[in-house]
C-alpha distance (Angstrom), angle and dihedral (degrees) to the residues before:
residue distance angle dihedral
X1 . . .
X2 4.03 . .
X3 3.26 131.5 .
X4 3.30 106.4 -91.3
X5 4.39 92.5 59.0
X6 3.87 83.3 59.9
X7 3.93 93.9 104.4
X8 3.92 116.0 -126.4
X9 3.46 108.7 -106.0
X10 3.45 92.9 52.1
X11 3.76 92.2 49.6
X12 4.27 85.8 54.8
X13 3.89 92.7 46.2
X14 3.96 88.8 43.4
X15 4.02 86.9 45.6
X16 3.70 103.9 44.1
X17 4.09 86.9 46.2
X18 3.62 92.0 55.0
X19 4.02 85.4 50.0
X20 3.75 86.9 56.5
X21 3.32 100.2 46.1
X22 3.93 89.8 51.0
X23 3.63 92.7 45.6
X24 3.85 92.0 50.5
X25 4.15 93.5 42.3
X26 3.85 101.1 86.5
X27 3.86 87.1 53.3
X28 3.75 87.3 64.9
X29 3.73 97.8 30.0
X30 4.07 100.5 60.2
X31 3.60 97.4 150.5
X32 4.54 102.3 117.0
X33 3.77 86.0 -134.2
X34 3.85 96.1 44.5
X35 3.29 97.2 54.3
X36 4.04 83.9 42.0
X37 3.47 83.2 63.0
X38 3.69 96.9 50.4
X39 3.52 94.8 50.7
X40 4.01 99.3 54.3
X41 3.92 91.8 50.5
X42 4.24 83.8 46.5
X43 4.34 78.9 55.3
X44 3.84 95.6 45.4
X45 3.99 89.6 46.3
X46 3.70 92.6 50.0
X47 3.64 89.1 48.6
X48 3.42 93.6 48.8
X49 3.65 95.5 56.8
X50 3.28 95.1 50.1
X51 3.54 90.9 53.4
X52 3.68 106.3 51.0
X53 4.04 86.0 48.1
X54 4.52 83.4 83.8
X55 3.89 89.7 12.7
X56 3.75 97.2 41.5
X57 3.37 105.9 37.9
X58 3.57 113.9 7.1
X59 4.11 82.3 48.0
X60 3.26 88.5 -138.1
X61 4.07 108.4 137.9
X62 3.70 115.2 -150.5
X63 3.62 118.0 -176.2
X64 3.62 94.7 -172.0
X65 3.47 108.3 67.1
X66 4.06 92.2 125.2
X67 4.01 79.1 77.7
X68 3.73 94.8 79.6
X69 3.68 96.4 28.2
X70 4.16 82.0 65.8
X71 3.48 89.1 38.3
X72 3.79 94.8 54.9
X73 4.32 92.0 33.9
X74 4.19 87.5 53.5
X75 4.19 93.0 42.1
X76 3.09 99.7 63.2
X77 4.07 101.4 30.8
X78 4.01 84.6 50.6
X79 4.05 90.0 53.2
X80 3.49 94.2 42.1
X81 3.52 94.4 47.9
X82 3.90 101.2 40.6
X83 3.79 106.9 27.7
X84 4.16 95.6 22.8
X85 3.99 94.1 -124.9
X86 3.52 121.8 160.0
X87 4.15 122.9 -94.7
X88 3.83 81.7 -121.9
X89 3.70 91.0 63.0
X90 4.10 94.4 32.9
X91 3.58 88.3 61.2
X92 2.91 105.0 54.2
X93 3.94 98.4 42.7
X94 3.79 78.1 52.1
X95 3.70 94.9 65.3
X96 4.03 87.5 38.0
X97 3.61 87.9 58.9
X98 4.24 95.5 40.8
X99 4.27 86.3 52.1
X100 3.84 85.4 59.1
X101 3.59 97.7 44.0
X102 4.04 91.4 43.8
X103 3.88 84.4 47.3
X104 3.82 93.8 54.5
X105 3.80 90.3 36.5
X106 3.47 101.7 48.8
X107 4.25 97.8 43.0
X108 3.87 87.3 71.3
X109 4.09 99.1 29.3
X110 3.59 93.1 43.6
X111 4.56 88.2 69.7
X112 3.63 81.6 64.3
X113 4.06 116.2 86.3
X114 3.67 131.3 -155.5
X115 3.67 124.2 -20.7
X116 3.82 87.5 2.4
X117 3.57 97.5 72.4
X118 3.58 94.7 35.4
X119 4.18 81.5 57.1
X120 3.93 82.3 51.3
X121 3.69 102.7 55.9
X122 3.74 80.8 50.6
X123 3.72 99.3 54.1
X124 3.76 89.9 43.3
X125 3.62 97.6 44.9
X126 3.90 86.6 52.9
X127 3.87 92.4 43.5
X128 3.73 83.8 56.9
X129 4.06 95.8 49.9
X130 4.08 92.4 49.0
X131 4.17 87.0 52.1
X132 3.38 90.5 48.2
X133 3.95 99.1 46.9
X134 3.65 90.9 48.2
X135 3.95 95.6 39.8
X136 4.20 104.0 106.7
X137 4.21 85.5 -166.9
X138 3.80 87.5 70.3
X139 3.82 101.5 31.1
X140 3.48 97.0 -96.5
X141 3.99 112.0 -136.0
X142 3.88 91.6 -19.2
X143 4.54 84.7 76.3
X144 3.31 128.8 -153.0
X145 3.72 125.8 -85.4
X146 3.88 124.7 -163.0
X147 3.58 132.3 -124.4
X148 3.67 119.8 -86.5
X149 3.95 105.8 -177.1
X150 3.94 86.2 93.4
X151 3.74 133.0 33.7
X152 4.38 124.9 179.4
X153 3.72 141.9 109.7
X154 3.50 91.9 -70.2
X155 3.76 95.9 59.5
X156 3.96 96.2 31.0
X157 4.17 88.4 -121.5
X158 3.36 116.2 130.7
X159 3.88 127.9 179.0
X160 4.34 94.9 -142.2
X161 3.97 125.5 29.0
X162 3.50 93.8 -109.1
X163 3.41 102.5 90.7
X164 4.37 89.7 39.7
X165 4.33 78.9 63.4
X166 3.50 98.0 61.5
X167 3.97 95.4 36.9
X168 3.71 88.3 57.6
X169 3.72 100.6 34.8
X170 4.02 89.8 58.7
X171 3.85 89.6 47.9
X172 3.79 95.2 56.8
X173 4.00 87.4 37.0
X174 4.17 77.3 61.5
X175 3.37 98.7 38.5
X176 4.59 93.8 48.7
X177 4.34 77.3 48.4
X178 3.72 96.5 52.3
X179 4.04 86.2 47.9
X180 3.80 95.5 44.4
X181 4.02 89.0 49.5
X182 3.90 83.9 50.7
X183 3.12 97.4 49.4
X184 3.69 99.8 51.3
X185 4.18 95.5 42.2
X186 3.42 123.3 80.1
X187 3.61 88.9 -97.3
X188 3.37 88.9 70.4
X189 3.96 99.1 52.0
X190 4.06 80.4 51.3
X191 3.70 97.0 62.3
X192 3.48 95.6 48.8
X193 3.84 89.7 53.3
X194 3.20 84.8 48.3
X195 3.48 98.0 53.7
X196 3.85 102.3 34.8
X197 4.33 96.4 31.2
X198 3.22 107.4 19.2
X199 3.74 99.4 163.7
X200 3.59 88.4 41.7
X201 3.56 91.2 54.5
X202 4.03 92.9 48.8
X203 4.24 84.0 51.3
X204 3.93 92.7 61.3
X205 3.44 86.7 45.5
X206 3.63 112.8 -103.2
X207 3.93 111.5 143.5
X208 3.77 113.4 -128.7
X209 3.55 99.3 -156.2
X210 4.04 97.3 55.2
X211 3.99 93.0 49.8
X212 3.61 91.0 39.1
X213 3.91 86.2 45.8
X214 4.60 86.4 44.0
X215 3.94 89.7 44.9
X216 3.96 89.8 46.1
X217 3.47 94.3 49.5
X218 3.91 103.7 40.9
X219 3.71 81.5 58.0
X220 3.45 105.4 46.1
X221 4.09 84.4 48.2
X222 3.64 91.7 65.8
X223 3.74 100.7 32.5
X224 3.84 77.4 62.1
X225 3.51 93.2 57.1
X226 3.90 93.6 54.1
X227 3.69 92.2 54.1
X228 3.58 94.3 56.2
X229 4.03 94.5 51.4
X230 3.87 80.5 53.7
X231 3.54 93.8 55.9
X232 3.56 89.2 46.3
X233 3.88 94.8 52.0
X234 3.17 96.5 42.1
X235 4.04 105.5 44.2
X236 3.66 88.5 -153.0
X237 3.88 136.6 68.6
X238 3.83 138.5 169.6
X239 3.58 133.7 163.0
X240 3.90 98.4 -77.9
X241 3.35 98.4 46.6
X242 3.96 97.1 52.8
X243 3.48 103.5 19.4
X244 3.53 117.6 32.6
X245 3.71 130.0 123.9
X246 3.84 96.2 -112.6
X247 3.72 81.6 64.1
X248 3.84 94.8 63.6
X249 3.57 89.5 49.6
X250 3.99 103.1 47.1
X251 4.21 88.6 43.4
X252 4.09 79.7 52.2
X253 3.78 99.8 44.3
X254 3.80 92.5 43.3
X255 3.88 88.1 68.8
X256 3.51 101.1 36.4
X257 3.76 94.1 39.6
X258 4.29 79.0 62.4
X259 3.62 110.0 35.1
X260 3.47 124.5 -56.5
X261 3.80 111.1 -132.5
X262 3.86 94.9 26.7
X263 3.46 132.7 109.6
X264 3.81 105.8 -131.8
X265 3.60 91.1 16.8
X266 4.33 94.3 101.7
X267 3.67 83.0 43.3
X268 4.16 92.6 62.5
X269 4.07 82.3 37.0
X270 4.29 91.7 62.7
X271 3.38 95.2 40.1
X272 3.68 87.7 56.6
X273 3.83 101.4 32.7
X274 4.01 92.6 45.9
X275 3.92 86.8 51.3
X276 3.52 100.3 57.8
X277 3.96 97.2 33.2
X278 4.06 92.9 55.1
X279 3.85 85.8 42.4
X280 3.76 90.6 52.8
X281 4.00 86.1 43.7
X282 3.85 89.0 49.9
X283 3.74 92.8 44.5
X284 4.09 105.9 45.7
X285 4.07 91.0 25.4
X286 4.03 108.7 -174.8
X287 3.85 85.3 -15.6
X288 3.82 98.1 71.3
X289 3.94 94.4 61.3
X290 3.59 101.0 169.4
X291 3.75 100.1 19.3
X292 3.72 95.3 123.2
X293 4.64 87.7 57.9
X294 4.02 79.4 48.7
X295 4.16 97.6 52.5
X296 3.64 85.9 34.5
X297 4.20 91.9 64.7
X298 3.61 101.3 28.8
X299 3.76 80.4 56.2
X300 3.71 97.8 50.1
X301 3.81 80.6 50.7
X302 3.74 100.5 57.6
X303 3.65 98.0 44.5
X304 3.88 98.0 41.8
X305 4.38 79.1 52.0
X306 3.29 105.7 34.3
X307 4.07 110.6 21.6
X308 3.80 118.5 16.4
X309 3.74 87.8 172.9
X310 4.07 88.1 54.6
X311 3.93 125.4 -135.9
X312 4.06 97.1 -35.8
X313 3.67 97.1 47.1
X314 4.39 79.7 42.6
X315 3.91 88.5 58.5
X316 3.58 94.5 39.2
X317 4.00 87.9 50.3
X318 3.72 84.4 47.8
X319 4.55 95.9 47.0
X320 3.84 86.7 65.0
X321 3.77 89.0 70.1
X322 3.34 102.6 51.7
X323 4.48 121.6 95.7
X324 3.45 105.1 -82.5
X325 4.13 107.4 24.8
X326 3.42 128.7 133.3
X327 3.82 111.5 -80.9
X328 3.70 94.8 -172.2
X329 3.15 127.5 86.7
X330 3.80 136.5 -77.0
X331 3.97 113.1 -62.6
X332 3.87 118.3 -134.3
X333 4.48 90.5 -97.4
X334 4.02 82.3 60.3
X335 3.63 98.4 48.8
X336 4.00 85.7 49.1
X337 3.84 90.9 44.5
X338 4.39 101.6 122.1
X339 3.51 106.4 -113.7
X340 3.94 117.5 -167.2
């Protein structure tokens, strides 16, 4: 059974207790670097959903997402910093100012098909990082670090993790909404004709570029978003910390690692990257420099082998087995299920 033969009331009741569950977690998990924990798999599943929104079900694979994370991260930082707005307002002129550069971006890029504009978002995104190292305006290598002589909602600084949690929890709450409302418009039929039939698509009309362009930009928006609350939480960016290539590929994996084309799929995909990459960190320590670039590939490896359709389409694979499943064969929802 996939996802979408799950009837809709159930998936609200199964949704909304998930929500509750998350909300009430920190209460039970009061440990600083529990809840530290918590909070950086909430990041990676935001950023995963945002992803697989053009990667997922536009099927277009960008592997240089980190571009608008900086973008977003340095935005609002800069504006706080120079003119004294308000995170709130950096944020989102952060993802105003990510659209347009995934607009200009993604004109060009988008001519390119395949691996060739997945190579493009990487040569861009690293374009991007060497400006911004050398750029004296904003600091260049040395980073930026935010002030710390007052802390509150209004600046987004907060003296425990608690309050981090909740900031971060209702951002990926937005971001799973903005991918369920896409996924049920006609938007979202159009990016999976566009990913599955694309030349079928462009015979019934629907222009490529322009949904590429919508799918590219809705993403980018929201990636945006993410890198700000990092910026935020951390008090401190630099290039390699917001915009580094490793980034690209850990917001990438994260989704595909899940379930590509699914809504919670990138969600299932942190919890189980995050888990293994701080337990790595927490193993090796200083020792294990480069660890994460070595997970990162052997787990590329193992679902590309073993589990194209990542860990949900794994424990779906795995539901037919058990006493009482289906023994016939796959119903018309499965055969549409979006495989990567």
């Amino acid at each position: 059974m996939s996802e979408r033969t799950i009837p809709t009331p159930v998936k609200a009741f199964g949704a909304l207790a998930l929500l509750a569950l998350a909300a009430l977690l920190p209460l039970v998990v009061t440990e600083p670097s529990q809840q530290n924990f918590l909070i950086l798999i909430l990041m990676g599943a935001q950023l995963g959903v945002a992803w697989n929104i053009v990667g997922g079900y536009a099927g277009q694979v960008s592997l240089g997402h980190a571009v608008f994370y900086g973008i977003g991260a340095y935005t609002s930082t800069m504006l706080l910093l120079t003119l004294g707005l308000s995170p709130w307002v950096g944020a989102l002129a952060g993802g105003g100012v990510s659209v347009l550069f995934a607009l200009a971006m993604g004109w060009p890029c988008f001519r390119l098909k395949g691996h060739y504009f997945a190579m493009a978002t990487i040569a861009v995104a690293e374009i991007v990082q060497i400006l911004v190292t050398n750029s004296e305006f904003l600091e260049g290598a040395v980073g930026l670090s935010l002030p710390m002589d007052q802390s509150g909602w209004g600046v987004l600084i907060f003296l425990s993790k608690l309050p981090y949690y909740y900031v971060i929890l209702g951002l990926l709450v937005l971001t799973v909404l903005t991918a369920w409302a896409i996924e049920r418009s006609h938007i979202g039929y159009y990016f999976r004709a566009i990913k599955d039939e694309p030349e079928a698509a462009r015979a019934l009309g629907v222009s490529l570029t322009r949904y590429k362009l919508i799918a590219l930009s809705v993403s980018a928006f929201l990636t945006a978003l993410g890198g700000s609350f990092y910026a935020q939480k951390e008090m401190f960016i630099d290039p390699g910390s917001v915009l580094a290539g490793a980034i690209s590929i850990k917001i990438a994996l994260i989704a595909i690692l899940g379930g590509v084309g699914t809504l919670l799929g990138p969600v299932l995909g942190a919890a189980v990257l995050i888990t293994i990459e701080e337990y790595s960190r927490t193993l090796f320590g200083s020792t294990g420099s480069g660890t994460d670039m070595i997970i990162y590939a052997a787990m590329i490896i193992l679902v590309a082998v073993f589990s194209p359709s990542g860990v949900l389409g794994l424990l779906g694979d795995l539901r037919r087995f058990l006493p009482g499943a289906r023994s016939k064969g796959p119903d018309m929802a499965d055969k549409m299920e979006i495989r990567p």
